[in-house]
C-alpha positions in Angstrom: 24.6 -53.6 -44.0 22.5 -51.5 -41.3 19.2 -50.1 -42.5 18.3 -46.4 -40.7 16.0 -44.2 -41.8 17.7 -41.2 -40.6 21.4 -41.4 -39.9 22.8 -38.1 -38.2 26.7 -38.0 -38.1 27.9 -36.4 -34.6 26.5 -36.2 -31.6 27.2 -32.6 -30.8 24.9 -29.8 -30.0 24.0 -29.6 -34.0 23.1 -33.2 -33.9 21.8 -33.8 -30.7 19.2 -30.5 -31.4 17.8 -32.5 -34.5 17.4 -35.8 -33.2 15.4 -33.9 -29.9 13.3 -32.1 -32.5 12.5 -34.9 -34.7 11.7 -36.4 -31.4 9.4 -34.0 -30.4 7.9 -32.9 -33.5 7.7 -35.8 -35.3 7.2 -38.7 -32.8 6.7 -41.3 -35.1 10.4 -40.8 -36.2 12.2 -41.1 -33.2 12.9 -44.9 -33.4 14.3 -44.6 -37.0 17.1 -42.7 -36.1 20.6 -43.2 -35.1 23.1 -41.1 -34.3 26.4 -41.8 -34.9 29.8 -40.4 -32.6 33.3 -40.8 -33.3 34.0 -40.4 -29.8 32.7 -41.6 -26.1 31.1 -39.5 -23.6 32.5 -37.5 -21.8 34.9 -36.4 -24.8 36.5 -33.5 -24.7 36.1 -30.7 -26.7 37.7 -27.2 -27.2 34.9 -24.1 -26.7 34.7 -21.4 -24.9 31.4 -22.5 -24.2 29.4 -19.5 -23.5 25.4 -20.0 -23.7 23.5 -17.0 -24.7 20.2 -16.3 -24.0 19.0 -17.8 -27.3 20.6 -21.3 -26.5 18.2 -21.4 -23.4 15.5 -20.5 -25.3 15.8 -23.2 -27.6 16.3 -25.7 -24.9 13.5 -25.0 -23.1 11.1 -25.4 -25.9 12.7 -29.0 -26.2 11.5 -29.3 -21.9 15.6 -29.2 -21.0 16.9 -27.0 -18.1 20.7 -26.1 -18.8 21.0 -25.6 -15.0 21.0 -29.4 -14.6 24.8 -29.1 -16.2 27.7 -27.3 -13.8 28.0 -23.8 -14.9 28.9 -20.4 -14.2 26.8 -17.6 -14.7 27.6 -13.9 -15.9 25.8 -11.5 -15.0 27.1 -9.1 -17.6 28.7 -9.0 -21.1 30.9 -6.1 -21.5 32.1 -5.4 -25.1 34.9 -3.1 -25.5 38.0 -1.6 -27.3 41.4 -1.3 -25.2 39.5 -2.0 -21.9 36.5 0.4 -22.3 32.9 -0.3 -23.7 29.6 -1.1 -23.1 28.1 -3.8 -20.9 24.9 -5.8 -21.6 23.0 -6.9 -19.2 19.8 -8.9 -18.9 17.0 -7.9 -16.2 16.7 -10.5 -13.5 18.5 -13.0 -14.8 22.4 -13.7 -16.2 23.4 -12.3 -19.5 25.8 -15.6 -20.4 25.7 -19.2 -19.0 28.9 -20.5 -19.1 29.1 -24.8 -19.3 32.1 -26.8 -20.0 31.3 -28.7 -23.6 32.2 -32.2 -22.7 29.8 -31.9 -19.4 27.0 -30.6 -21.6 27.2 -32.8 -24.3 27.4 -35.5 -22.3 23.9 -34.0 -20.3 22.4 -33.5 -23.8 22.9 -36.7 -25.4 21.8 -38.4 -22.3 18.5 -36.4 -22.5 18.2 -37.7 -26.2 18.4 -41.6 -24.9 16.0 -41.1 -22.2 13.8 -39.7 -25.3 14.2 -42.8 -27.2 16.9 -42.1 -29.4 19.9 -44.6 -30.2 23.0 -43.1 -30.2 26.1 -45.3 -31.3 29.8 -43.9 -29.7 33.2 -45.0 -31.5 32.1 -45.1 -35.0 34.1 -43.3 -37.1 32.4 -42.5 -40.5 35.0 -42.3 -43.4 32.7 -41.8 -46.2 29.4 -40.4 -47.7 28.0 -41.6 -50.5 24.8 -40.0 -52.3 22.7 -42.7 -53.9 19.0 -42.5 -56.3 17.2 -43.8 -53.3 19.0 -43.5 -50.4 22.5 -42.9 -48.6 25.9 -45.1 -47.8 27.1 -44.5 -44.8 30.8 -46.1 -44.8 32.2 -46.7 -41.3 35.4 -48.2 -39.3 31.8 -50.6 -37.8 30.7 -51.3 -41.2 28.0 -49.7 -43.5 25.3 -48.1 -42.5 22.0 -47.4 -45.2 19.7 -44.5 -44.8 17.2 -42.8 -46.6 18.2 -38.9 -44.9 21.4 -38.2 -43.6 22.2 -35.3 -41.0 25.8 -34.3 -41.3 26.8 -32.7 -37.8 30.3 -33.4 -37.7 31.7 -30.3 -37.5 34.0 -27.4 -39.5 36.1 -30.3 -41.1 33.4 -33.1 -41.0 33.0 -35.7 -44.1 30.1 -34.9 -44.6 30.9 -32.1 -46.3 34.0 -33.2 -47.5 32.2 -35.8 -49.4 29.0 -34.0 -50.8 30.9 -30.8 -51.4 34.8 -31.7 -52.2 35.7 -28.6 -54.3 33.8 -26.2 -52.2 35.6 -23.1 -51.0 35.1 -22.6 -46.9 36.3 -19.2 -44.8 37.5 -20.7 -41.6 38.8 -18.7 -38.3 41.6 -19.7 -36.0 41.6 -19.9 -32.5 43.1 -20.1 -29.6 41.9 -21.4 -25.5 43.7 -21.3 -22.5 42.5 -22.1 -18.7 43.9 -20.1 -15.8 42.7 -19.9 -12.4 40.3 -17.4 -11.0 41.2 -13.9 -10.5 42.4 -14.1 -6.5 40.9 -10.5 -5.7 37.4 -11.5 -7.5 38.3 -8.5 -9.6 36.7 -8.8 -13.3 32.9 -11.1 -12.3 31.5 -10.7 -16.6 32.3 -12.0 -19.8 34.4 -9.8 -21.5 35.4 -9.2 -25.2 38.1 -6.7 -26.5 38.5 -5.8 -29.9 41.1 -4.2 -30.0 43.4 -7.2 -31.7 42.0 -5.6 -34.8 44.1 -2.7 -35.1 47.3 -5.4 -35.8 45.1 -6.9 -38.4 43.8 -9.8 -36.0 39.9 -9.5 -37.1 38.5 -10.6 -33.8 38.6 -10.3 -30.6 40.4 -11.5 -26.8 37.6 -13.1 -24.1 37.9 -13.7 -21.1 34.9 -15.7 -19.6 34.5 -16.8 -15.7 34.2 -20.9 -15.8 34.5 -23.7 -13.8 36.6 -26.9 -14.1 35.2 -30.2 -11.6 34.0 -27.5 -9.2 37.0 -25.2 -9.4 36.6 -21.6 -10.3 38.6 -20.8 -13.6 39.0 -18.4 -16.1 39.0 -19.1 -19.7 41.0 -16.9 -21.8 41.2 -17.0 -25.6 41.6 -15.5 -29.3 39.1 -15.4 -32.1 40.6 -14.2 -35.5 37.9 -14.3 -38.8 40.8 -14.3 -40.7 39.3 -12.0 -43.5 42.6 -9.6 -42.9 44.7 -12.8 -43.3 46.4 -11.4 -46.5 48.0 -8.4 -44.1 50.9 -8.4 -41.9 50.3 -9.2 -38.5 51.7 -10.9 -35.5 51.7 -14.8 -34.2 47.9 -15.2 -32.8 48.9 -15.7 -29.5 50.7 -12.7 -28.9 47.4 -9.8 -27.8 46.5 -12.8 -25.9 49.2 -12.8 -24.3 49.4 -9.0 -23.7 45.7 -8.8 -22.5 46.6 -11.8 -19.7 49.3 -9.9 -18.6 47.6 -7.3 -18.3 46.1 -8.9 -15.1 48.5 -11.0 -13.9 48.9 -14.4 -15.8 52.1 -15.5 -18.1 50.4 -16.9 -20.8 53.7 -19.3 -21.4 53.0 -20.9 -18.0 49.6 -22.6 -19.5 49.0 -24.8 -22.1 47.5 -23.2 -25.0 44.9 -25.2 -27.5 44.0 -24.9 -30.9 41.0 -25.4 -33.7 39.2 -23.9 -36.7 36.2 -22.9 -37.0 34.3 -22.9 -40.5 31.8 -19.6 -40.5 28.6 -19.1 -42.4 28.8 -17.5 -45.6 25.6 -16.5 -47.8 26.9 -18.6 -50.8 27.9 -21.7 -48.2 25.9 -24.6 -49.5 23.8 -26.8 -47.2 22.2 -29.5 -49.0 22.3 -32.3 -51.4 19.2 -34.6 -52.2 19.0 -37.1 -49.2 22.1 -34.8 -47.0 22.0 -31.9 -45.3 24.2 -30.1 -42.8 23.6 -28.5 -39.4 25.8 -26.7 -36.8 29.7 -25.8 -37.9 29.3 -28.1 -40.9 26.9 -25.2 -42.4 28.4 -22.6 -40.4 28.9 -21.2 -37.5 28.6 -17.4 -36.4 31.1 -15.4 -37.9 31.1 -12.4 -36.2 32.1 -13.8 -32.8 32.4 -17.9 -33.8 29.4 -18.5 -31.3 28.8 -21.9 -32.4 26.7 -23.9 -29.6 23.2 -21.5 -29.7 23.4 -21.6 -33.6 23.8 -25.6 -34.0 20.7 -25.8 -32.0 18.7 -23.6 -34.3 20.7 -25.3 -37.3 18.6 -28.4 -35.3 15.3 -27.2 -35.1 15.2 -26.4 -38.4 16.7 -29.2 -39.8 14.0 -31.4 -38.2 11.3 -29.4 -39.3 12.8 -30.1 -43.3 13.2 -33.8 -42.8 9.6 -34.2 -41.2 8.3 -32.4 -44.0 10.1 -34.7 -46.5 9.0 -37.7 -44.7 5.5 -36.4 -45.7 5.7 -35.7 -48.7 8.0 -38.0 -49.7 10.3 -35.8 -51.6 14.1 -35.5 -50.2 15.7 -33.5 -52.4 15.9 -30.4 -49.7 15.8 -27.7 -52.4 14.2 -25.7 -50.0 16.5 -25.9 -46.8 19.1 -23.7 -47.5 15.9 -21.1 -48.2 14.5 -22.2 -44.7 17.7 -21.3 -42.9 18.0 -17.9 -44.6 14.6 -17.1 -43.7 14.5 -18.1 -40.1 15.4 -15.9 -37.6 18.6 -17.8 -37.0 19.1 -17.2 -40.9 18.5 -13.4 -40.5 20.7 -13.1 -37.2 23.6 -15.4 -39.5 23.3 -13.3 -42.0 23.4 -9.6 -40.0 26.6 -11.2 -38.6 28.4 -11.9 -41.9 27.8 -8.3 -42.3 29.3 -7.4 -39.6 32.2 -8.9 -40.1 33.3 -7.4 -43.4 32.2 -4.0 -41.7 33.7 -3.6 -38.5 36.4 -5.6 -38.3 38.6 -4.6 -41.9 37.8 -1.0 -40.3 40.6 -1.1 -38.4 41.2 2.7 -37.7 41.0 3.2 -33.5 38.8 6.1 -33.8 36.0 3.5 -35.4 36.9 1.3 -33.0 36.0 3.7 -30.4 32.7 5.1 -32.2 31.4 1.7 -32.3 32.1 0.6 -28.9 32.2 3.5 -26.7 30.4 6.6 -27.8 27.7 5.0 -29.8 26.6 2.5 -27.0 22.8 2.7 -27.2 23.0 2.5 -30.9 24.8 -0.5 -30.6 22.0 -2.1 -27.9 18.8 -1.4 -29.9 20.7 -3.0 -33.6 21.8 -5.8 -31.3 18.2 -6.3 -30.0 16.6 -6.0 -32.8 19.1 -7.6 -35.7 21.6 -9.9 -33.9 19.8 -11.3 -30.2 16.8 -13.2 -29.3 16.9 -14.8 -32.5 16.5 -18.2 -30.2 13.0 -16.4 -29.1 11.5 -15.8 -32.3 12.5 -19.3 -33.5 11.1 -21.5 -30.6 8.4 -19.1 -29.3 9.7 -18.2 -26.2 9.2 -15.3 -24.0 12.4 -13.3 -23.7 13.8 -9.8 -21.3 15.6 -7.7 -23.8 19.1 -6.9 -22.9 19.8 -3.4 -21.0 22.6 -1.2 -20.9 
């Protein structure tokens, strides 16, 4: 039996950003936790893995440059239906950071040992167990005793399983494929394309610029809510397929991945006395499944609620789930969700056209204001707002 005052289950973003925070904010912590990863770094890890402005933010309040990790930047973020939209830029700088997820989390967890923290790789947890004055951590290592636990181990993590077994989740499907670069240089942004909607597909095709050991790459993918799931509509990877054609690349002659994502949801729980949950396990952005800016927040909060308990001695985290909601992270999750159940089962093409063609600088100044520089508000950071 291994005594830990703070366990934290997956050494993801989510994770990671609440160890750093403990860290940073509550010094006296930092030797009391361990975090605990199923796998070894470098492990790989399907995502897009497009940073937005917010994730930066965030970062930088920790003291972390993402430009130490190999990226590619965009300098715009064009958001459209059947090829035409709106672009967002961001004055004097890039409007999306693009990082391949096993290379940052590999950067990130190394930045969280050189602050102290212990971080334990190949231990798979197989069970949670709530007790009156503390937590069993059951493991393929042994057991593990703590009096908090941090469960960042994803959409289909035990930890929720185990504190929150009969719970219903909403859960999108994706879908990732690598190509090369465009030869003629001929699309340089991030692009999304909603128009998968109209076939009752409630999401969207990318197409983000990349990089792959050095190698320019494109990564192409498929992001479906599924709130439309009860309708008839084609396999998943079919627009895909359609919208890579459309310049050039046979989607049959690359291999195609797969994964869930579990979304936020007002009514999605986050807490038990002694547990709580951070990044996908509480949920990621539904909208657009951006998960990698919202497990940091999910972080930075999360370490602000175990400090407190610390202090006070009280872990029953009746309050996080009200923390989260109220944050600017909560706000943005929750502007998102409505989103989602507005524009995407309004699947007529002339709406789809209002929203992202005609009404462009409506679209901007909500997105400023309601969805963006959440990370900002949260961590303190001075921001550019976005620019048509």
């Amino acid at each position: 039996m291994f005594e830990r005052d703070i366990i934290i289950i997956g050494g993801g973003p989510g994770g990671l950003s609440t160890a750093l925070h403990l860290a940073r904010d509550f010094p006296h912590l930092a030797s009391r936790i361990l975090i605990l990863e199923k796998a070894r770094y470098p492990r790989p890890k399907l995502c897009a893995g497009g940073l937005v402005i917010d994730a930066e933010n965030i970062l930088q309040r920790l003291g972390l440059d993402v430009g130490e990790v190999p990226h590619v930047d965009a300098d715009r973020i064009h958001f459209g239906f059947e090829a035409k939209g709106l672009n967002i830029r961001v004055p004097r700088r890039h409007a999306l950071r693009v990082i391949r997820r096993d290379e940052f989390d590999t950067w990130l967890a190394g930045k969280a040992e050189t602050r102290g923290l212990e971080i334990r790789e190949g231990i798979t947890v197989k069970k949670i167990l709530p007790e009156k004055d503390g937590v069993l951590v059951e493991t393929d290592h042994g057991n593990f005793r703590a009096q908090v636990v941090v469960g960042a181990d994803g959409s289909n993590g035990v930890t929720r399983r185990s504190i929150f077994p009969n719970t219903s989740i909403h859960t999108s499907r994706v879908l990732e494929v690598l190509t090369p670069e465009y030869e003629d240089g001929q699309r340089k942004g991030a692009y999304f394309d909603f128009m998968p909607v109209l076939r009752n597909i409630a999401g969207y095709v990318w197409d983000f610029p990349t990089q792959v050991d050095g190698q320019a790459m494109r990564c192409w993918g498929i992001y479906d809510t599924n709130i439309l799931a009860e309708e008839k509509r084609p396999p998943l990877k079919e627009p895909l397929a359609k919208e890579m054609l459309r310049f050039g690349f046979d989607l049959n002659k690359y291999e195609i991945k797969g994964h869930p994502i579990r979304w936020f949801s007002p009514p999605n729980q986050m807490a038990v006395p002694r547990i709580l949950l951070v990044g996908d396990a509480a949920g990621a952005d539904p909208f657009l499944g951006e998960g990698i800016s919202i497990a940091l927040g999910y972080g930075a909060l999360a370490a602000r609620e175990i400090g407190e308990a610390f202090a006070k001695n009280d872990f029953s985290f009746a309050n996080y789930k009200h923390r989260v909601l109220k944050s600017p992270l909560g706000q943005a999750l929750l502007t998102r969700w409505f989103l989602t159940h507005v524009i995407y089962p309004l699947k007529w093409r002339w709406f789809q056209i209002l929203i992202w063609r005609i009404l462009k600088p409506v679209v901007v100044f909500f997105a400023r204001i309601f969805v963006l520089n959440w990370g900002k508000r949260l961590s303190g950071q001075d921001y550019h707002a976005p620019t048509l």
